[in-house]
gemmi code that builds the backbone of each chain (N, CA, C; Angstrom):
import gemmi

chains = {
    "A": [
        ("UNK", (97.638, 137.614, 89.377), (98.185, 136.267, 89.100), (97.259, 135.191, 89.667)),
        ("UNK", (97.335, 134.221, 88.848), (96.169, 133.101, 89.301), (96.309, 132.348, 90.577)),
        ("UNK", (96.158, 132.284, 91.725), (96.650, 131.279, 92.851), (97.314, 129.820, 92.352)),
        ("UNK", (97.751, 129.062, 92.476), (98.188, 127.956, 92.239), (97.171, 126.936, 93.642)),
        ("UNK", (96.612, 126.030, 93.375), (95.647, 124.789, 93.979), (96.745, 123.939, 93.951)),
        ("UNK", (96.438, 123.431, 95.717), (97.273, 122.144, 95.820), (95.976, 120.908, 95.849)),
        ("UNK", (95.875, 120.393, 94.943), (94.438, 120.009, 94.906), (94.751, 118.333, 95.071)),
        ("UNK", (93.846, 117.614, 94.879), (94.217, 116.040, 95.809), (95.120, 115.444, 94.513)),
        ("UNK", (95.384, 115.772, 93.530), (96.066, 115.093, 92.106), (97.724, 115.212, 92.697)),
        ("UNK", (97.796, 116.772, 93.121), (98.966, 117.661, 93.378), (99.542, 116.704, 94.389)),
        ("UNK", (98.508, 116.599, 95.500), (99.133, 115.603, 96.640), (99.206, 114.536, 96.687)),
        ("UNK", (98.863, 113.585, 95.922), (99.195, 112.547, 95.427), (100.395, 113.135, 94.669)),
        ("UNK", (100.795, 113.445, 93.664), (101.869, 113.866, 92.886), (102.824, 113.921, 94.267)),
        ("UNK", (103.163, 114.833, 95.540), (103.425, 114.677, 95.978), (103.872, 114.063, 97.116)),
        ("UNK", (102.772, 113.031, 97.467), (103.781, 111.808, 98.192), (104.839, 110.884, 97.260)),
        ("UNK", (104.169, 110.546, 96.086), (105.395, 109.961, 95.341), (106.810, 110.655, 95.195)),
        ("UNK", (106.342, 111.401, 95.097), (108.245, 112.306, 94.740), (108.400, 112.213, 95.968)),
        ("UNK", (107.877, 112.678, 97.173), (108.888, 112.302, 98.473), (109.081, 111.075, 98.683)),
        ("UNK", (107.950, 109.897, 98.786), (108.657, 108.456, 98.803), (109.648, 107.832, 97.927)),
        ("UNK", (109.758, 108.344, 96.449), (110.839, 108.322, 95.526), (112.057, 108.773, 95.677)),
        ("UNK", (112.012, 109.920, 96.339), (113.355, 110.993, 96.937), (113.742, 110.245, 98.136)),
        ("UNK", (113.084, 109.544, 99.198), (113.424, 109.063, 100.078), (114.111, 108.253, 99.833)),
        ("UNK", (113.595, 107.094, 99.125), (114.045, 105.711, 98.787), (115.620, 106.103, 98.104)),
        ("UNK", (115.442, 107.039, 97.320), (116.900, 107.575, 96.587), (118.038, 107.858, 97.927)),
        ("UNK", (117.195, 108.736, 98.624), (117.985, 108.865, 100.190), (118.857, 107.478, 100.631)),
        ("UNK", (117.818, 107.242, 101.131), (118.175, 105.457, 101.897), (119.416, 105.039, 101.285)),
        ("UNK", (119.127, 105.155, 99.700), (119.772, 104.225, 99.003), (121.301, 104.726, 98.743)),
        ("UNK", (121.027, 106.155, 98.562), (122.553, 106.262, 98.898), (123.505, 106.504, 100.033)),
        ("UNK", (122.685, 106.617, 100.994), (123.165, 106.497, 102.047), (123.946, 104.728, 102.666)),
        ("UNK", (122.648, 103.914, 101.899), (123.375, 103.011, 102.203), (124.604, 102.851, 101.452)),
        ("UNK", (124.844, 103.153, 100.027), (125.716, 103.099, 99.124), (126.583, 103.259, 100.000)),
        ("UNK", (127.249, 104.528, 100.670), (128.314, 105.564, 101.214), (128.668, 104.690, 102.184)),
        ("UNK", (127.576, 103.845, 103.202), (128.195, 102.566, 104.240), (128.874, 101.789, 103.734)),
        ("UNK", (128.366, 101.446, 102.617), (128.759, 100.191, 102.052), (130.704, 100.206, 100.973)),
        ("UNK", (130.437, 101.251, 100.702), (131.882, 102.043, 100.248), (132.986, 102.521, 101.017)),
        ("UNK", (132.476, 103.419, 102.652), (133.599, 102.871, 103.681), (133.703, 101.945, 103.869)),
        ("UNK", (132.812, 101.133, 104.403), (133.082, 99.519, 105.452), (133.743, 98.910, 104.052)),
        ("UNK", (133.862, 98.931, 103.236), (134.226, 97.575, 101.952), (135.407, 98.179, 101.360)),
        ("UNK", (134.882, 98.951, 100.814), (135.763, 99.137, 99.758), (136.969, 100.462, 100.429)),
        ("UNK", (136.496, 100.908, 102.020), (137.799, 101.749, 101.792), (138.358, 100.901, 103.161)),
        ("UNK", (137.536, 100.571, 103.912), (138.210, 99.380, 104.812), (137.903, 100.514, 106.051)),
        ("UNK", (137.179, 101.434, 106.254), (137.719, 102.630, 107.611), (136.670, 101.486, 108.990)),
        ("UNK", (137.040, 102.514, 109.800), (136.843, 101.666, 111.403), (135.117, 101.930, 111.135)),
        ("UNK", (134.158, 101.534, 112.380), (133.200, 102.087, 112.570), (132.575, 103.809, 112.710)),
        ("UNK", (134.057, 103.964, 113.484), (133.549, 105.114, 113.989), (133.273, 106.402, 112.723)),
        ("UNK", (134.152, 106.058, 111.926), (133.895, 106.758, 110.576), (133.152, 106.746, 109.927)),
        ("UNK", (131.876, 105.949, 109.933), (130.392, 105.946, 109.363), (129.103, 105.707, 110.708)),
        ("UNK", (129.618, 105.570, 111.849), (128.575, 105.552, 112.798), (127.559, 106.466, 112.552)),
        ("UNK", (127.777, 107.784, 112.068), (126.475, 108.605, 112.442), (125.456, 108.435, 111.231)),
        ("UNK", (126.120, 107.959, 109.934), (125.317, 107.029, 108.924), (124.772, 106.126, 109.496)),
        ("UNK", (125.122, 105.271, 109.942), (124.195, 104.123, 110.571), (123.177, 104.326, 111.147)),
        ("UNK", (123.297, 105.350, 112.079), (122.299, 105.802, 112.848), (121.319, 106.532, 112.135)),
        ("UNK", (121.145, 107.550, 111.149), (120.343, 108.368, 110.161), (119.714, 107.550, 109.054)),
        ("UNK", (120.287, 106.705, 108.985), (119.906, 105.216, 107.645), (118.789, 104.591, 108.805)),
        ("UNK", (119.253, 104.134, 109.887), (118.340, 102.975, 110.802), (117.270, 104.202, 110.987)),
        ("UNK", (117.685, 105.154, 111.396), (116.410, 106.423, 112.062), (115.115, 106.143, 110.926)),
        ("UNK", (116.048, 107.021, 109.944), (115.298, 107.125, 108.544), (114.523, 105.645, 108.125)),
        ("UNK", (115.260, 104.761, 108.279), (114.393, 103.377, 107.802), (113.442, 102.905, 108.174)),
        ("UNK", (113.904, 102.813, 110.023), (113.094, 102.406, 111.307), (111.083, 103.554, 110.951)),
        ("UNK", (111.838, 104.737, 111.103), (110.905, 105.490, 111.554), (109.859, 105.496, 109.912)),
        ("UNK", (110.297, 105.576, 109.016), (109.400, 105.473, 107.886), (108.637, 104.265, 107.972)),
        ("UNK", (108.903, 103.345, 108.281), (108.267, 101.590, 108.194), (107.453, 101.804, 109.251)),
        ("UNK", (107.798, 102.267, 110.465), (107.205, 102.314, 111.735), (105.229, 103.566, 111.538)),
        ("UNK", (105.781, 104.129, 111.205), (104.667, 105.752, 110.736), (103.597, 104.524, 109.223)),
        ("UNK", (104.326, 104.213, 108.685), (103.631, 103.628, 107.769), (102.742, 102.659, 108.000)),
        ("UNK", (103.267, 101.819, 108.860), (102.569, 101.101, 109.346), (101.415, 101.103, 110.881)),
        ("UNK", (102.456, 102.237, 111.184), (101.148, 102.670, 112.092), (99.631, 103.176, 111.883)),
        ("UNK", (99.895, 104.334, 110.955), (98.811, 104.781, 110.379), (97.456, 104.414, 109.824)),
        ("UNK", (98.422, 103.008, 109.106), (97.995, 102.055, 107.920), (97.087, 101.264, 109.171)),
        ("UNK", (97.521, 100.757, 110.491), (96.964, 100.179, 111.177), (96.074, 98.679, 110.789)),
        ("UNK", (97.341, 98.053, 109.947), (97.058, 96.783, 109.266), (98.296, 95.473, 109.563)),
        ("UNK", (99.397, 95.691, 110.948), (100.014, 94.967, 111.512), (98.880, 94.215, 112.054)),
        ("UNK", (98.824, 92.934, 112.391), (98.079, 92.004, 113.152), (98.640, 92.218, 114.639)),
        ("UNK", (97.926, 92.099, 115.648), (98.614, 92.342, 117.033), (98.545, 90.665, 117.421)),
        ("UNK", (100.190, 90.513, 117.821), (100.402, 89.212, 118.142), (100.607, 88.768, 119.674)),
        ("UNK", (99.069, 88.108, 120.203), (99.555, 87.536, 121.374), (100.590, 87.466, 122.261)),
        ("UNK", (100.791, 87.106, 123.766), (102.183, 87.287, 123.896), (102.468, 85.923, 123.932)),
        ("UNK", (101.593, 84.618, 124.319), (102.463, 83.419, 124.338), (102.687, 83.178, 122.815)),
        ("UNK", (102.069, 83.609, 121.725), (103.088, 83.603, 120.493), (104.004, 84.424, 120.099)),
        ("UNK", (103.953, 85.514, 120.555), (105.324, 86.318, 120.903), (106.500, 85.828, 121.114)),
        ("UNK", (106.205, 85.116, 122.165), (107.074, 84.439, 123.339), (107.891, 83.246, 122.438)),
        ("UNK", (106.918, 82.214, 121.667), (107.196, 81.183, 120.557), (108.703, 82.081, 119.881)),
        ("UNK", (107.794, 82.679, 119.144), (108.641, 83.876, 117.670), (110.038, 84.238, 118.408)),
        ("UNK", (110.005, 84.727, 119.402), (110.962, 84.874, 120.438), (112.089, 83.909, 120.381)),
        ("UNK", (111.554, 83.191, 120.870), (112.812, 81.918, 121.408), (113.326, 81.452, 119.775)),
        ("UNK", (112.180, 81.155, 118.797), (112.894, 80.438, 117.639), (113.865, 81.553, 116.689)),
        ("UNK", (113.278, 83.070, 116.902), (114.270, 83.847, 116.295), (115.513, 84.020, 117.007)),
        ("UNK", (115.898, 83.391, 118.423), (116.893, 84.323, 119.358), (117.651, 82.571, 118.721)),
        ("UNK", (117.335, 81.552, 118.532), (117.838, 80.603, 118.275), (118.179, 80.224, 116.797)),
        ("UNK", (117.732, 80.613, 116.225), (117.841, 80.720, 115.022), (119.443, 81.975, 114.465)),
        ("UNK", (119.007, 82.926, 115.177), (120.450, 83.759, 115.626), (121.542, 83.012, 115.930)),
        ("UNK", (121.418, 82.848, 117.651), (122.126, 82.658, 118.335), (123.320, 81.156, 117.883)),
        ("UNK", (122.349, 80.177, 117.098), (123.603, 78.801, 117.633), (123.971, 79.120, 116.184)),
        ("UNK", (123.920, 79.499, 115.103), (124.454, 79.605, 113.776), (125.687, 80.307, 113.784)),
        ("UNK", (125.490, 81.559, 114.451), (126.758, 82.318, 115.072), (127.440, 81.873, 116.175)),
        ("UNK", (127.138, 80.812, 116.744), (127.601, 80.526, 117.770), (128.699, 79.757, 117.124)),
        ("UNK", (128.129, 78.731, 116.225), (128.766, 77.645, 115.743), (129.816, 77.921, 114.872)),
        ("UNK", (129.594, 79.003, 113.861), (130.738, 79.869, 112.970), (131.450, 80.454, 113.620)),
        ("UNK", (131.344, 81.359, 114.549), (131.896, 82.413, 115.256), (132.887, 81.876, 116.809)),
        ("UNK", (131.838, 81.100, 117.369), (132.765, 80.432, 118.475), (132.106, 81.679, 119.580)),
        ("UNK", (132.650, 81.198, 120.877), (132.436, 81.979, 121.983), (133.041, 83.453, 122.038)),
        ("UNK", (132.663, 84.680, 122.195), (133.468, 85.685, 122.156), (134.222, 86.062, 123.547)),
        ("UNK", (135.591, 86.497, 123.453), (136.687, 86.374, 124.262), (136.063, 87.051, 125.830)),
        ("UNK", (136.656, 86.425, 126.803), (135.909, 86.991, 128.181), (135.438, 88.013, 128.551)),
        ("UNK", (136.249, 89.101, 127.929), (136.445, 90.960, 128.011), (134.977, 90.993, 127.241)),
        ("UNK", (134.628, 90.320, 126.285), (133.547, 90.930, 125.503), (132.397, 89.898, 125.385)),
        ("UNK", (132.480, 89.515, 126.831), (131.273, 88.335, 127.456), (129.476, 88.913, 126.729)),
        ("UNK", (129.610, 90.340, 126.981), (128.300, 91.188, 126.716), (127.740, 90.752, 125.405)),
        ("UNK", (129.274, 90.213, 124.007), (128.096, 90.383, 123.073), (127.683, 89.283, 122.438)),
        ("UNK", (127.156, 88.118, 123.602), (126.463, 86.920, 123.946), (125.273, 87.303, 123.841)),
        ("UNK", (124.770, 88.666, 124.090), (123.703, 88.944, 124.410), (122.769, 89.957, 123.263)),
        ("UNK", (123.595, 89.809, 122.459), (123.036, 91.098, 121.150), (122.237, 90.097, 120.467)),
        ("UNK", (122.245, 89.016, 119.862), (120.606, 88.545, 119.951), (119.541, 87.926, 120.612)),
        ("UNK", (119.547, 88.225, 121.718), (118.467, 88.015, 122.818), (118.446, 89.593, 122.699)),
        ("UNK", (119.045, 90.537, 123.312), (118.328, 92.264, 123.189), (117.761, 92.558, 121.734)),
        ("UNK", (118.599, 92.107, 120.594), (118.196, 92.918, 119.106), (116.928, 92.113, 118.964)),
        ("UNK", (116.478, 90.853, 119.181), (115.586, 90.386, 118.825), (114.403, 90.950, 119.672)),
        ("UNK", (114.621, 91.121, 121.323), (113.340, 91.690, 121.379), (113.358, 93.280, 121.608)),
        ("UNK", (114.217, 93.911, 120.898), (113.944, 94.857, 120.371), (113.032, 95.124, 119.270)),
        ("UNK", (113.281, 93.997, 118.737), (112.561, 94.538, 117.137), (111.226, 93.614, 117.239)),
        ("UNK", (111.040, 92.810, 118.129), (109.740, 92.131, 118.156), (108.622, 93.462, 119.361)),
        ("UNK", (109.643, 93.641, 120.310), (109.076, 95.256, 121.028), (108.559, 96.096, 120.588)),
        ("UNK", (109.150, 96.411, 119.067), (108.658, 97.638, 118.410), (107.982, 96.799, 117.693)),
        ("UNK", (107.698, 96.252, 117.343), (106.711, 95.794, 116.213), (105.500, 95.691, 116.989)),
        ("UNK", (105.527, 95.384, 118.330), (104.199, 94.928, 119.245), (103.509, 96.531, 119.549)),
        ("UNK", (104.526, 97.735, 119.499), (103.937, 98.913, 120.161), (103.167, 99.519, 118.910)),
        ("UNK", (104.173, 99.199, 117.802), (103.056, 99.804, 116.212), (101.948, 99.151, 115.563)),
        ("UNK", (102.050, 97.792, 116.269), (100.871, 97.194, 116.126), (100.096, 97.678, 116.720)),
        ("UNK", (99.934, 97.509, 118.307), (98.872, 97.689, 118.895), (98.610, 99.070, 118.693)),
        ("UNK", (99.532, 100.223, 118.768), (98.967, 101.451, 118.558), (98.320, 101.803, 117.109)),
        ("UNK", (98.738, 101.408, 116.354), (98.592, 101.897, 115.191), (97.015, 101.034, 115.291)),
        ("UNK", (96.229, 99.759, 115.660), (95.227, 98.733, 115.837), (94.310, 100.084, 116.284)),
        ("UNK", (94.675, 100.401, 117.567), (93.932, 101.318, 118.693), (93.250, 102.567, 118.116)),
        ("UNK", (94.252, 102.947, 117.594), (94.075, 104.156, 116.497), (92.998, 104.446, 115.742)),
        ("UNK", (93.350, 103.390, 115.024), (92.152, 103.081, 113.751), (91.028, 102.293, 114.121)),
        ("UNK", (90.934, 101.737, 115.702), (89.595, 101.146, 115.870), (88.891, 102.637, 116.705)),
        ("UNK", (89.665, 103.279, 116.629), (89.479, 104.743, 117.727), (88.556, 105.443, 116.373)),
        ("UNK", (89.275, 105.697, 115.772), (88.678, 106.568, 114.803), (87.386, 105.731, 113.850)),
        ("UNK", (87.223, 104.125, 113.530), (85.978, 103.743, 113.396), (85.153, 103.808, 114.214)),
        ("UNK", (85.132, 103.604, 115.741), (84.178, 103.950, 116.474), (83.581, 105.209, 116.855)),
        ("UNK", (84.608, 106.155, 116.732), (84.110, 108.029, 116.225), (83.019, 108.130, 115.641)),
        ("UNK", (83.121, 107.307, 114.288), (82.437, 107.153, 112.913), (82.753, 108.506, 112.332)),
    ],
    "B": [
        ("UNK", (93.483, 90.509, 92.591), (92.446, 90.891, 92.012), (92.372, 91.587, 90.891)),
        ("UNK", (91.408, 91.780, 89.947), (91.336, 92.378, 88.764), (91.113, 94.426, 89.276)),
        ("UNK", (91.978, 95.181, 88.511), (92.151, 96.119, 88.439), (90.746, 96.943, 87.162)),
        ("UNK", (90.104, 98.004, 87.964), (89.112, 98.015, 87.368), (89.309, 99.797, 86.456)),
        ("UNK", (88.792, 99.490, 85.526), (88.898, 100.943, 85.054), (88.047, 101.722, 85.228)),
        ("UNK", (88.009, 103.409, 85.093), (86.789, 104.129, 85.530), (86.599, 104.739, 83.916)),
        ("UNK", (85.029, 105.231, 83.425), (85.138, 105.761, 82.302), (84.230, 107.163, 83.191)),
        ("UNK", (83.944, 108.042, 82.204), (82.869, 109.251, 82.569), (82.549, 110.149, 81.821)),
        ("UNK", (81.789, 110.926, 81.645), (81.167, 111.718, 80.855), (81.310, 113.183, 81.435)),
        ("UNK", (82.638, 113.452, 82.257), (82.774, 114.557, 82.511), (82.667, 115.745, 82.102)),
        ("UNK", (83.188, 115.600, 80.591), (83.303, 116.747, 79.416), (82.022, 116.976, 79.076)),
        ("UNK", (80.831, 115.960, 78.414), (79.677, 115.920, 77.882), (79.435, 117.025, 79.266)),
        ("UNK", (78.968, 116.611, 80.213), (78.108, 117.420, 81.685), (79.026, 118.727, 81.223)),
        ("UNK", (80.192, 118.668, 81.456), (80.670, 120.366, 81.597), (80.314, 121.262, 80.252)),
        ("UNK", (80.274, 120.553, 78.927), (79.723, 121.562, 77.871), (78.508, 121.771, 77.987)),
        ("UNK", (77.604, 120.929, 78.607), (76.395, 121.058, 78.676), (75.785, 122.331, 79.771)),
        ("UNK", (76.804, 122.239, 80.281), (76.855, 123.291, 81.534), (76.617, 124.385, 81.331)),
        ("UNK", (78.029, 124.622, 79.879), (78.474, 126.087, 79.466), (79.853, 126.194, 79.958)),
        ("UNK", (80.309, 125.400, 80.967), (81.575, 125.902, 81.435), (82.852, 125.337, 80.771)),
        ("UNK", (83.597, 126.076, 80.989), (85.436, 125.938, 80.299), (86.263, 124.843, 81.722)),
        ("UNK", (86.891, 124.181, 81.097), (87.683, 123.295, 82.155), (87.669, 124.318, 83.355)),
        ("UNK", (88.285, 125.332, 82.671), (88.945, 126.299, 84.020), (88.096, 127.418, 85.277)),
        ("UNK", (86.764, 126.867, 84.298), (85.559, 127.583, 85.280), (84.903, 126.185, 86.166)),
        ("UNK", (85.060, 125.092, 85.462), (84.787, 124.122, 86.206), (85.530, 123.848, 87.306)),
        ("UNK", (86.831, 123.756, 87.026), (88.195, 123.290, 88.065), (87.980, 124.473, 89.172)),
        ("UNK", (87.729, 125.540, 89.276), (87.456, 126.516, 89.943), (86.159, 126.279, 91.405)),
        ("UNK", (85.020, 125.862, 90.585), (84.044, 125.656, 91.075), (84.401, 124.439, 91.962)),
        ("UNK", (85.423, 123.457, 91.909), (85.458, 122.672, 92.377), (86.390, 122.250, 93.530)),
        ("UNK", (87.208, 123.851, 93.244), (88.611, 123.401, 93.618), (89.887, 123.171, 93.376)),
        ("UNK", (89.828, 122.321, 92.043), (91.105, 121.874, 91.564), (91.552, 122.253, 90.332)),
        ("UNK", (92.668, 122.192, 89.926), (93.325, 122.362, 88.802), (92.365, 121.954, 87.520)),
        ("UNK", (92.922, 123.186, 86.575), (92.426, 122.969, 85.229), (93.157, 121.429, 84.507)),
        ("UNK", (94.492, 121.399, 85.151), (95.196, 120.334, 84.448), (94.073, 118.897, 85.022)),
        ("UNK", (94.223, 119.399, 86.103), (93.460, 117.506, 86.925), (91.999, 117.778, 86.381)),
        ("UNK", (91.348, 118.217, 85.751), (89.895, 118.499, 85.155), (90.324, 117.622, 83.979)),
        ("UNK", (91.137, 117.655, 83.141), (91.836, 117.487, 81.546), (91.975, 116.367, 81.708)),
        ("UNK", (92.511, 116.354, 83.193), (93.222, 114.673, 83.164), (92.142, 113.869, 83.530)),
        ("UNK", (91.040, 114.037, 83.975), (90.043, 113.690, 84.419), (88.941, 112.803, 83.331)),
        ("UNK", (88.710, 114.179, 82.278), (87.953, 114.107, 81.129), (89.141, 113.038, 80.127)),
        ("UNK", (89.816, 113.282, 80.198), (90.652, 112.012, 79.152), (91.183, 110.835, 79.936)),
        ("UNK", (90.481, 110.164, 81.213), (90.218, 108.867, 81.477), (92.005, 108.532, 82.503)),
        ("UNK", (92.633, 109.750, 82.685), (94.007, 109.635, 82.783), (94.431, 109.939, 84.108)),
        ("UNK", (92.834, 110.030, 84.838), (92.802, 110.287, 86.261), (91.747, 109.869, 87.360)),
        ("UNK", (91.568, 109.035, 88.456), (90.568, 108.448, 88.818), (90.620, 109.643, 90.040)),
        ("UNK", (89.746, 110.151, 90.159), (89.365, 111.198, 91.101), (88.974, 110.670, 92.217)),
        ("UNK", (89.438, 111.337, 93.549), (88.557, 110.426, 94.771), (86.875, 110.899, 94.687)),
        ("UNK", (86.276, 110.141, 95.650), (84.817, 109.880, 95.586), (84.462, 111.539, 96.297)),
        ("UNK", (84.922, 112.314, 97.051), (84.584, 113.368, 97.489), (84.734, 114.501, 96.129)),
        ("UNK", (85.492, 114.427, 95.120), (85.515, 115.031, 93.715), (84.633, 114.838, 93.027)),
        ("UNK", (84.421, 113.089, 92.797), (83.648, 113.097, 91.726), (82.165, 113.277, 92.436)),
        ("UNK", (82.125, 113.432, 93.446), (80.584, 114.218, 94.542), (80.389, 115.490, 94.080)),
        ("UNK", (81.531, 116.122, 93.791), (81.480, 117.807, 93.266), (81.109, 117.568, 92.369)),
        ("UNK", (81.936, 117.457, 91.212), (81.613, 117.266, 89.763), (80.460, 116.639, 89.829)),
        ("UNK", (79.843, 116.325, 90.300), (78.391, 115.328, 89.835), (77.225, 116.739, 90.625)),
        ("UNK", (77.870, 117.088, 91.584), (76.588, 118.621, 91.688), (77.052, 119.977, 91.317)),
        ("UNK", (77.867, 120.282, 90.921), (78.033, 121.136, 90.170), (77.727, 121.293, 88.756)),
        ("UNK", (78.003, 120.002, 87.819), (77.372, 119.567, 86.548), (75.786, 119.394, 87.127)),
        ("UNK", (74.926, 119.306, 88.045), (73.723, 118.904, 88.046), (73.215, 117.390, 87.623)),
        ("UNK", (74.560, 116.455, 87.805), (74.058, 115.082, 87.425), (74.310, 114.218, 88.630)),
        ("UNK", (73.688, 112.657, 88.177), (73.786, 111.708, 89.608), (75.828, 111.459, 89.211)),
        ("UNK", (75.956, 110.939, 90.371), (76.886, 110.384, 90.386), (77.069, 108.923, 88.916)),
        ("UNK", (76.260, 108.209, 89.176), (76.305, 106.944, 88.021), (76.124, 107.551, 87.014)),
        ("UNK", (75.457, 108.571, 86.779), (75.588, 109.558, 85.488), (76.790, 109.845, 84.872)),
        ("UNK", (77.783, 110.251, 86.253), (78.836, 110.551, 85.165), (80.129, 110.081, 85.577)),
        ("UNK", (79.878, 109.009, 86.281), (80.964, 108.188, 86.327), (80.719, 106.179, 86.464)),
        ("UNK", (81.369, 105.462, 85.623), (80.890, 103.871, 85.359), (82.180, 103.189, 85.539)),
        ("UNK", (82.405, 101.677, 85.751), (83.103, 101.100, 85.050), (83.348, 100.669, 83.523)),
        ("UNK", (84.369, 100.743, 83.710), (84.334, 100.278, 81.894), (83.823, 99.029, 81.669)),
        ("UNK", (83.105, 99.262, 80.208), (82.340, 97.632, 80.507), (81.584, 97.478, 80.677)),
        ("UNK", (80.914, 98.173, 81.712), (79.587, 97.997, 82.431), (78.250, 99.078, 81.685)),
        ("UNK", (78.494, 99.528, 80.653), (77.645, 100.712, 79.994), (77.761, 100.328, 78.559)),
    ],
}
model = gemmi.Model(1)
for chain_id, residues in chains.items():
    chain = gemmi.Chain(chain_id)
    for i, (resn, *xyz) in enumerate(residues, 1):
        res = gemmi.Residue()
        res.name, res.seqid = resn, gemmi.SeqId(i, " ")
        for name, pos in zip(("N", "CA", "C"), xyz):
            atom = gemmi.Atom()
            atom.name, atom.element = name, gemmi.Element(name[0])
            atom.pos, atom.b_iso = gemmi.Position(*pos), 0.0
            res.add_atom(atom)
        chain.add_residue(res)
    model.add_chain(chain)
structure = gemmi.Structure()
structure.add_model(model)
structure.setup_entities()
């Protein structure tokens, strides 16, 4: 019998069907959130571990992609710092102003956009610079 | 930017050779199908392929691969 070649056409052929299959993933996964929380009305706790496998799955694909790719710009920290304050404000008084103060017992979640924001400006600074490092690592190899 | 097409003379070099897609694709590595797809313009090969195909056929590279247009 003839061997079968996974030859560079094949693998190309195959990242698309997995980034296609993925995206199908994502997508119904988000569907299934979006069908408890709405349309059947259930608590959190009944789709939490979706949330978490959707963010994993989302987070970590964008994150690898862009690492690799090593084409994030690495952003200073006193403009960091800028991006910072106008995204935690940009958050913060819009919800503040709709939402109102949240009740004493749940003083803490004053603080979910000051943490979520530099969470996600955190990770963006570590896949920058690593993913930068990487690829100036491997041009200077030659 | 403008998206560029590749043309080539893959087929001409491989009859000239003597060889069958499937003795070529062999010599090279890859599938008889990605040889086919190759020779009918329906596949842009990376530059380490069309390096094979260009010494295995015994031709330069600009030999047997151009932009369209440009020939």
């Amino acid at each position: 019998m003839k061997r079968l070649y996974v030859d560079e056409r094949t693998e190309q052929i195959n990242g698309w069907v997995s980034f296609f299959c993925l995206m199908l993933t994502q997508l119904a996964l988000a569907g299934v959130l979006v069908y408890k929380r709405y349309f059947l009305g259930l608590p959190e706790e009944a789709y939490a571990e979706i949330i978490w496998i959707l963010g994993l799955s989302v987070g970590g694909y964008w994150a690898l992609r862009l690492y690799f790719s090593g084409i994030l710009p690495v952003i200073p920290l006193k403009k960091m710092a800028i991006i910072y304050i106008i995204s935690v404000a940009l958050i913060f008084i819009p919800t503040l102003l709709i939402v109102g103060w949240p009740p004493a017992e749940r003083w803490y979640e004053v603080l979910y956009p000051f943490i979520g924001v530099a969470v996600i400006l955190g990770f963006y600074s570590l896949v920058a610079y690593f993913g930068k490092r990487r690829l100036e690592k491997d041009i200077a190899e030659g | 930017m403008e998206e560029l097409e590749m043309e080539n003379r893959v087929e001409l070099a491989r009859v000239e050779k003597g060889l069958s897609q499937e003795q070529l694709a062999d010599l090279v590595g890859v599938t008889r199908q990605t040889i086919g797809l190759i020779e009918a313009n329906k596949y842009n090969p990376t530059l380490k392929l069309c390096l094979m195909l260009a010494r295995v056929t015994g031709k330069n590279l600009d030999e047997l691969f151009w932009i369209k247009g440009e020939r």
